[in-house]
PDB file of N, CA, C and O in Angstrom:
ATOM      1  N   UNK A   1     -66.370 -48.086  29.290  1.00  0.00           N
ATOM      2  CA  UNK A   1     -67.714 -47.844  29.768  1.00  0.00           C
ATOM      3  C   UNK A   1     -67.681 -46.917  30.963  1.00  0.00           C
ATOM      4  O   UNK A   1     -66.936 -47.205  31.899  1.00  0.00           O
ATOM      5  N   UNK A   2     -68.369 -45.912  31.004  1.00  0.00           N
ATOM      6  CA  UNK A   2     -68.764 -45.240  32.360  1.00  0.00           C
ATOM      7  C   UNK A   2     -70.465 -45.526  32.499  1.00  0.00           C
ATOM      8  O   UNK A   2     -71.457 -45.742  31.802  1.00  0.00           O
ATOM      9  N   UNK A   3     -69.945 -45.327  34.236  1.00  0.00           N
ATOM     10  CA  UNK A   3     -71.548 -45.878  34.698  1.00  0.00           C
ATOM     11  C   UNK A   3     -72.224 -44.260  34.901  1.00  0.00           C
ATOM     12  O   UNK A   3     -71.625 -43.196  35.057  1.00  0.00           O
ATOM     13  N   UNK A   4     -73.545 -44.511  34.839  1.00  0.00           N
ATOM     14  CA  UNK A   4     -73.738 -43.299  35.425  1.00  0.00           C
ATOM     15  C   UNK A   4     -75.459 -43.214  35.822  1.00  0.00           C
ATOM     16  O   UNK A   4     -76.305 -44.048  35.498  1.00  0.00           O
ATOM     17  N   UNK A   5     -75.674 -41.987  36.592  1.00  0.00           N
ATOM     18  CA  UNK A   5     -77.250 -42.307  37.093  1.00  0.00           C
ATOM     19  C   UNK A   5     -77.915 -42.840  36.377  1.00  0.00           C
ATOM     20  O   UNK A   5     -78.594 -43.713  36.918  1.00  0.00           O
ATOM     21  N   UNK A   6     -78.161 -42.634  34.545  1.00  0.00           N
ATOM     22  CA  UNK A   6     -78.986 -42.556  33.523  1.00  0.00           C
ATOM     23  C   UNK A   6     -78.753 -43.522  33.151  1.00  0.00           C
ATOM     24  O   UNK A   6     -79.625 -43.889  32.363  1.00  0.00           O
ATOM     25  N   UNK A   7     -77.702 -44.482  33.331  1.00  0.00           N
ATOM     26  CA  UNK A   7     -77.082 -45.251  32.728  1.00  0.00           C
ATOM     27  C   UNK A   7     -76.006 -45.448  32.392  1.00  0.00           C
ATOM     28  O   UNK A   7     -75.189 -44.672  32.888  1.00  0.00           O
ATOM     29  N   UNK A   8     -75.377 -46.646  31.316  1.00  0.00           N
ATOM     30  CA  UNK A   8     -73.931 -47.168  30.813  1.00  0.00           C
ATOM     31  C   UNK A   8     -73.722 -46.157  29.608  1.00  0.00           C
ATOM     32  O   UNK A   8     -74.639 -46.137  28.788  1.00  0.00           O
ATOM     33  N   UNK A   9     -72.381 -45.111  29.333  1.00  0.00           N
ATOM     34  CA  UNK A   9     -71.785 -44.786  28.110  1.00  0.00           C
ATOM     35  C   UNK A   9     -71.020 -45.689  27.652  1.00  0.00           C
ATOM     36  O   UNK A   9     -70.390 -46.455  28.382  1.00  0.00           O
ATOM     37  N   UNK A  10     -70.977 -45.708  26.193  1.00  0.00           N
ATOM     38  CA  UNK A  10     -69.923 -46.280  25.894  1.00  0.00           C
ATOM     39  C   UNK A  10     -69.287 -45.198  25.277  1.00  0.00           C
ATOM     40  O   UNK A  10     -69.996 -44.381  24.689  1.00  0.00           O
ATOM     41  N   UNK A  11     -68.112 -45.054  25.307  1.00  0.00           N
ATOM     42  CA  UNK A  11     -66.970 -44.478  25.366  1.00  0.00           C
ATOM     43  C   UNK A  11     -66.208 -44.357  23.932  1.00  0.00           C
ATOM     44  O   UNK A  11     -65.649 -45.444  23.783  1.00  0.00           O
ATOM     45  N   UNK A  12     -65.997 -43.720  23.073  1.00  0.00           N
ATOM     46  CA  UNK A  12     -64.988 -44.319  21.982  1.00  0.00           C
ATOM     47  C   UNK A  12     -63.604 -43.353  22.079  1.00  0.00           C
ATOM     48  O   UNK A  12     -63.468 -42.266  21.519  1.00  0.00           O
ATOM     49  N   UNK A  13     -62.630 -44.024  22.925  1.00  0.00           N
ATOM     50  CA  UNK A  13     -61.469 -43.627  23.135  1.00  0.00           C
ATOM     51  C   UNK A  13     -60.428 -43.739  21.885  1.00  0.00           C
ATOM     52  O   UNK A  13     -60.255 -44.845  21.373  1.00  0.00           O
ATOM     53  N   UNK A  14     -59.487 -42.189  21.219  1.00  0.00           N
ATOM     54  CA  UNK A  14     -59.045 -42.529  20.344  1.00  0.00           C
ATOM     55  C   UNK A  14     -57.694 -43.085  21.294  1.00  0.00           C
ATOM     56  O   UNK A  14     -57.306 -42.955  22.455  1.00  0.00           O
ATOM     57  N   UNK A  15     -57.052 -44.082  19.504  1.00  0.00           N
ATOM     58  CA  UNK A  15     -56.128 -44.893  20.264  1.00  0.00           C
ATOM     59  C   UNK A  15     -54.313 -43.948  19.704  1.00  0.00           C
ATOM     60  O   UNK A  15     -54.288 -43.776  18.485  1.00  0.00           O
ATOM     61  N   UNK A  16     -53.458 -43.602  20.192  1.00  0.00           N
ATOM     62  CA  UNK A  16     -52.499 -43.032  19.944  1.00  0.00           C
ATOM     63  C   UNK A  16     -51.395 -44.004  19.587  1.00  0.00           C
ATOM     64  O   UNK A  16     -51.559 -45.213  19.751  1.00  0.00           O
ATOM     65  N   UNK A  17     -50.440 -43.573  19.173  1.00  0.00           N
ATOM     66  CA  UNK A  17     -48.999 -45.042  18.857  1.00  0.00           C
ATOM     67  C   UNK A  17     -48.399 -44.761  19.745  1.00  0.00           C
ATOM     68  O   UNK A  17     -47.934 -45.889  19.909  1.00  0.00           O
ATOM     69  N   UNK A  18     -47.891 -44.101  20.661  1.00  0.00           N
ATOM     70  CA  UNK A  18     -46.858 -44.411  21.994  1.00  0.00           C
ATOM     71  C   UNK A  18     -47.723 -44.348  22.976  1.00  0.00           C
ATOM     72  O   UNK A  18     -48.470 -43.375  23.070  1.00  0.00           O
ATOM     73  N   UNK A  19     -47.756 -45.319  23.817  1.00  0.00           N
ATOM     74  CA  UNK A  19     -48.673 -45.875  24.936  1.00  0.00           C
ATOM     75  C   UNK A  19     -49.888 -45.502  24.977  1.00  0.00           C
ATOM     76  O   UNK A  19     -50.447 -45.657  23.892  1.00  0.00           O
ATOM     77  N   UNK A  20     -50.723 -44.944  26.019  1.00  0.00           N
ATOM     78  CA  UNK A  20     -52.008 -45.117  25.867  1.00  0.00           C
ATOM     79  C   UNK A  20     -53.089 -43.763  26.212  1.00  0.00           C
ATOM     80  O   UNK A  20     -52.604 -42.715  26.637  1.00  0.00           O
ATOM     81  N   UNK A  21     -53.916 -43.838  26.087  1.00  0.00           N
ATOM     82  CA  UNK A  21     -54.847 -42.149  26.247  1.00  0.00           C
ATOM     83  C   UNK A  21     -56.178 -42.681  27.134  1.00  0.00           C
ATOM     84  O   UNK A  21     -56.886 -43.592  26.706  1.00  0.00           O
ATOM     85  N   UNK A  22     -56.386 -42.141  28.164  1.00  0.00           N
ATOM     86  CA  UNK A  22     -57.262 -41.837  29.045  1.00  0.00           C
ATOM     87  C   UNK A  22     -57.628 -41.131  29.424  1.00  0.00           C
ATOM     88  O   UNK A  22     -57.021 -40.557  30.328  1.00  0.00           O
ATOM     89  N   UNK A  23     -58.671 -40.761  29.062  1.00  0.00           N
ATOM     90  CA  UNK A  23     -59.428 -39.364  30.163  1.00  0.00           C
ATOM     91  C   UNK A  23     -59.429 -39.151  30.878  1.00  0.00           C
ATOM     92  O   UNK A  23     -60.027 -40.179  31.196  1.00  0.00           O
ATOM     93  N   UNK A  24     -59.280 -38.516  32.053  1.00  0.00           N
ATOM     94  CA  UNK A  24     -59.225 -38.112  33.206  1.00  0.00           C
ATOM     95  C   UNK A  24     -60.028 -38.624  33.921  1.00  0.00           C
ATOM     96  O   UNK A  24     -59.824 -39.307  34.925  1.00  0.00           O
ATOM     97  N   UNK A  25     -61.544 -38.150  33.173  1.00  0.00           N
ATOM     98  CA  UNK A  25     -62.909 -38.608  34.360  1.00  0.00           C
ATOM     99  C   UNK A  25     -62.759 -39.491  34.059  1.00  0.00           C
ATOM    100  O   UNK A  25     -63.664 -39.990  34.727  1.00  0.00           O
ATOM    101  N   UNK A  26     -62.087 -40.816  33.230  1.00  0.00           N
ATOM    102  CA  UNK A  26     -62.264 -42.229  33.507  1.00  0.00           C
ATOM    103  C   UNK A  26     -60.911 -42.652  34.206  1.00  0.00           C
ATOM    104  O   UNK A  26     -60.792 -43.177  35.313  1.00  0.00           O
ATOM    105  N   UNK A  27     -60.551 -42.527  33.882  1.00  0.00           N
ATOM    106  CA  UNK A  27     -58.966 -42.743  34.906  1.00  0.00           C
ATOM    107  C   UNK A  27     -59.030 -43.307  36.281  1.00  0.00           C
ATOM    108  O   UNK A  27     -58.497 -44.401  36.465  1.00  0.00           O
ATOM    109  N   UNK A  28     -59.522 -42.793  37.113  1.00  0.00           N
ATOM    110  CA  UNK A  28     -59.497 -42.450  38.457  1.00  0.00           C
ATOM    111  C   UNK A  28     -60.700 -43.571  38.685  1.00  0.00           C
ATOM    112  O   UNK A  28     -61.256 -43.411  39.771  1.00  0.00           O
ATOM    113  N   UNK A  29     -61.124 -44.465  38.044  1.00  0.00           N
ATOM    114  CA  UNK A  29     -62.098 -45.600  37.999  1.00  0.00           C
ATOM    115  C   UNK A  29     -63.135 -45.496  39.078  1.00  0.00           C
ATOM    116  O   UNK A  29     -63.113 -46.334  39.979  1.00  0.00           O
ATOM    117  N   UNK A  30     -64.107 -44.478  39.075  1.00  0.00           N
ATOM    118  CA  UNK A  30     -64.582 -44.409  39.788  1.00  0.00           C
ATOM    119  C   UNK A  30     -66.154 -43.715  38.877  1.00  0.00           C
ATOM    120  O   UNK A  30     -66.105 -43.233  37.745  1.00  0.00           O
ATOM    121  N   UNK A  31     -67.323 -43.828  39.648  1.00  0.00           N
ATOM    122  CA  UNK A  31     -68.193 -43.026  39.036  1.00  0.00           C
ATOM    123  C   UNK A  31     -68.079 -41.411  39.162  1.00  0.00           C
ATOM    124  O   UNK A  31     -68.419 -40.660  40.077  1.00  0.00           O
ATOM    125  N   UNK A  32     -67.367 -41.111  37.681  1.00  0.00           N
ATOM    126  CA  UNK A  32     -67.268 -39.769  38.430  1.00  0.00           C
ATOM    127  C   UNK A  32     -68.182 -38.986  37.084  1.00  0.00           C
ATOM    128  O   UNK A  32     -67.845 -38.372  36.072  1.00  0.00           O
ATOM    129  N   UNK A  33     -69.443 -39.372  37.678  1.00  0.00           N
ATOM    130  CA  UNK A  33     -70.742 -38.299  36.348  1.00  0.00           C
ATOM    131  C   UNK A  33     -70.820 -36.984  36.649  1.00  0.00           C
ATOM    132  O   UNK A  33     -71.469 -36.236  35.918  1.00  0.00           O
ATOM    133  N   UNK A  34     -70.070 -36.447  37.941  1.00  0.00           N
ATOM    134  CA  UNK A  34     -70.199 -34.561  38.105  1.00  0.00           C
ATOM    135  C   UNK A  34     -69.135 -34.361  36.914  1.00  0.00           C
ATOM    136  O   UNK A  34     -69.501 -33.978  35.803  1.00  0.00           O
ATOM    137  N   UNK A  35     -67.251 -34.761  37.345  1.00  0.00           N
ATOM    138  CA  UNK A  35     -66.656 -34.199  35.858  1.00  0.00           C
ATOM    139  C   UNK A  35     -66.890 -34.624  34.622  1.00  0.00           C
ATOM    140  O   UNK A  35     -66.118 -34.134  33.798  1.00  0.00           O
ATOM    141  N   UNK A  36     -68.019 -35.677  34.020  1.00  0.00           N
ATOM    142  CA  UNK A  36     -68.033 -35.504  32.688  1.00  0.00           C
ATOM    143  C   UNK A  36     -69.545 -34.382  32.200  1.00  0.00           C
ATOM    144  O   UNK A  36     -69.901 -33.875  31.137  1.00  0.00           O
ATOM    145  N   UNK A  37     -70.153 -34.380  33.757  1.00  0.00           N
ATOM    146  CA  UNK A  37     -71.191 -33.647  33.300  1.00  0.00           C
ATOM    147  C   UNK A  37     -70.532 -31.710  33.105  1.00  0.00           C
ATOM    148  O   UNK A  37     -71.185 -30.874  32.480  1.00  0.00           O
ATOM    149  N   UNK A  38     -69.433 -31.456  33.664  1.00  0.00           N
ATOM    150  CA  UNK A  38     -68.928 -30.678  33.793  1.00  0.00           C
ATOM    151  C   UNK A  38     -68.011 -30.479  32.631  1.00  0.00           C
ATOM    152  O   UNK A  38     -68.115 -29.326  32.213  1.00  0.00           O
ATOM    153  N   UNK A  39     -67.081 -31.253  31.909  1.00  0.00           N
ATOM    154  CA  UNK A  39     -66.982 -31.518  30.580  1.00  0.00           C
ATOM    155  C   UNK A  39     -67.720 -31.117  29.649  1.00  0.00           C
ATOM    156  O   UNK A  39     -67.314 -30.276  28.846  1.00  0.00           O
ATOM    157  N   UNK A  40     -69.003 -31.673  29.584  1.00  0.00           N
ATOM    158  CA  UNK A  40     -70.111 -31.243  28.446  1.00  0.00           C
ATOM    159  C   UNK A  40     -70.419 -30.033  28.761  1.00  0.00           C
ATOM    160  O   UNK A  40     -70.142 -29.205  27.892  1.00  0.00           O
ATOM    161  N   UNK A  41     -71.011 -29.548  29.932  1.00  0.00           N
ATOM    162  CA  UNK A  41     -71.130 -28.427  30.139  1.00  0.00           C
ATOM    163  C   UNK A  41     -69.858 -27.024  28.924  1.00  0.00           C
ATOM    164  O   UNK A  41     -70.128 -26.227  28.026  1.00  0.00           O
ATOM    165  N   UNK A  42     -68.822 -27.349  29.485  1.00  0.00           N
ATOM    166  CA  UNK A  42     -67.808 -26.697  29.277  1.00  0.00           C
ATOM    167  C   UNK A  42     -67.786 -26.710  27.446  1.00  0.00           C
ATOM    168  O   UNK A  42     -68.330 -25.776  26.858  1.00  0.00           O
ATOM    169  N   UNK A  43     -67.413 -27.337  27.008  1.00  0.00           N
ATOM    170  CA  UNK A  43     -67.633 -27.981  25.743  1.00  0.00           C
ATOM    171  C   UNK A  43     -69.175 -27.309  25.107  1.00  0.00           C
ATOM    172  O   UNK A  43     -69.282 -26.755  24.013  1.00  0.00           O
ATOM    173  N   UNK A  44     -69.727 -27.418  25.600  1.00  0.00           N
ATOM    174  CA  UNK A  44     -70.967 -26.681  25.158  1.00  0.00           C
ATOM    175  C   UNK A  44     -71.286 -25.073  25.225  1.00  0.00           C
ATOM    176  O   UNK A  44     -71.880 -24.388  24.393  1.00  0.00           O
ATOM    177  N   UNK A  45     -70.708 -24.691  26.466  1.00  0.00           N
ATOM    178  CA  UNK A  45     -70.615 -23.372  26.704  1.00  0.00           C
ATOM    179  C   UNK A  45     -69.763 -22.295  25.632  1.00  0.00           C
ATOM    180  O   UNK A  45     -70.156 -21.196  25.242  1.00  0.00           O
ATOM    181  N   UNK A  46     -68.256 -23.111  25.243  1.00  0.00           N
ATOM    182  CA  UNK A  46     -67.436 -22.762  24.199  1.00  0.00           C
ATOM    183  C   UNK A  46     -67.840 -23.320  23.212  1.00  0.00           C
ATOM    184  O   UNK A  46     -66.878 -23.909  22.720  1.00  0.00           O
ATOM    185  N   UNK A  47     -68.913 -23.512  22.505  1.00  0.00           N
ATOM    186  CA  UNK A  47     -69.434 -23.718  20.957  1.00  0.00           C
ATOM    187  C   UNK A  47     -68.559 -24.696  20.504  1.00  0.00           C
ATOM    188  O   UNK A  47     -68.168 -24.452  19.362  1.00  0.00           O
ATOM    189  N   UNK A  48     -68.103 -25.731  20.993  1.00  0.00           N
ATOM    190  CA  UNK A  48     -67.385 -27.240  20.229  1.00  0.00           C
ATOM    191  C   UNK A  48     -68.112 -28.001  19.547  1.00  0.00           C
ATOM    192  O   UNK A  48     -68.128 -29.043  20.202  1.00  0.00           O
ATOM    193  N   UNK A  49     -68.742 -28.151  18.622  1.00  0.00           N
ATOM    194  CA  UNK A  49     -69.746 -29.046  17.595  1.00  0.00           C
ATOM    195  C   UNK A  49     -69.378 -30.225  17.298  1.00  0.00           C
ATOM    196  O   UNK A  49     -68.243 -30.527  16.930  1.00  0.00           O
ATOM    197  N   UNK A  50     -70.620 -31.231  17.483  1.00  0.00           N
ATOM    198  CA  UNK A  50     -70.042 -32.526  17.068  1.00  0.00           C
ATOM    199  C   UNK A  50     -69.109 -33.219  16.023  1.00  0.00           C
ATOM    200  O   UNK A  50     -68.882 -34.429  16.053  1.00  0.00           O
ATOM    201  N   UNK A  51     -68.626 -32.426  15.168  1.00  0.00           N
ATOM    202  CA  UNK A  51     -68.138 -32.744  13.904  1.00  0.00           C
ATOM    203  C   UNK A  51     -66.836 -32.196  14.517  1.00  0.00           C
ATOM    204  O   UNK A  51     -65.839 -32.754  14.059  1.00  0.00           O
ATOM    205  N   UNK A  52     -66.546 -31.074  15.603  1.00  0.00           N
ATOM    206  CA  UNK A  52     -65.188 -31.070  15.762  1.00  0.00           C
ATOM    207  C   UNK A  52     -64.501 -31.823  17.139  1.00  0.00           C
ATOM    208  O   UNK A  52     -63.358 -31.801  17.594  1.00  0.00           O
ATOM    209  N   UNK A  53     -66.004 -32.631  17.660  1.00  0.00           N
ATOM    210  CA  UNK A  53     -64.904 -33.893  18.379  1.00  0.00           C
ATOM    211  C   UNK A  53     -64.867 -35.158  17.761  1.00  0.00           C
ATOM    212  O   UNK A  53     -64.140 -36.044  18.209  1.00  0.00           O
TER     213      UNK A  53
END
């Protein structure tokens, strides 16, 4: 879950077979809604479509 002004995401983290995968902006356990808003941004700017995350 990340918190954020708007509200709770839920998250669907894929799961890997040798140890574990975390995102960055969740990592650091903190509210951090500038880098995921900065994420989407980015992601959006370079044409990434929902079907290719």
């Amino acid at each position: 879950r990340l918190h954020t002004r708007l509200g709770t995401l839920y998250l669907m983290v894929p799961k890997v077979r040798k140890g574990g995968y975390i995102p960055f902006f969740v990592a650091e356990k903190k509210r951090s809604e500038a880098a995921l808003m900065s994420l989407v941004q980015e992601a959006f700017i370079n044409g990434v479509s929902t079907r290719k995350v």
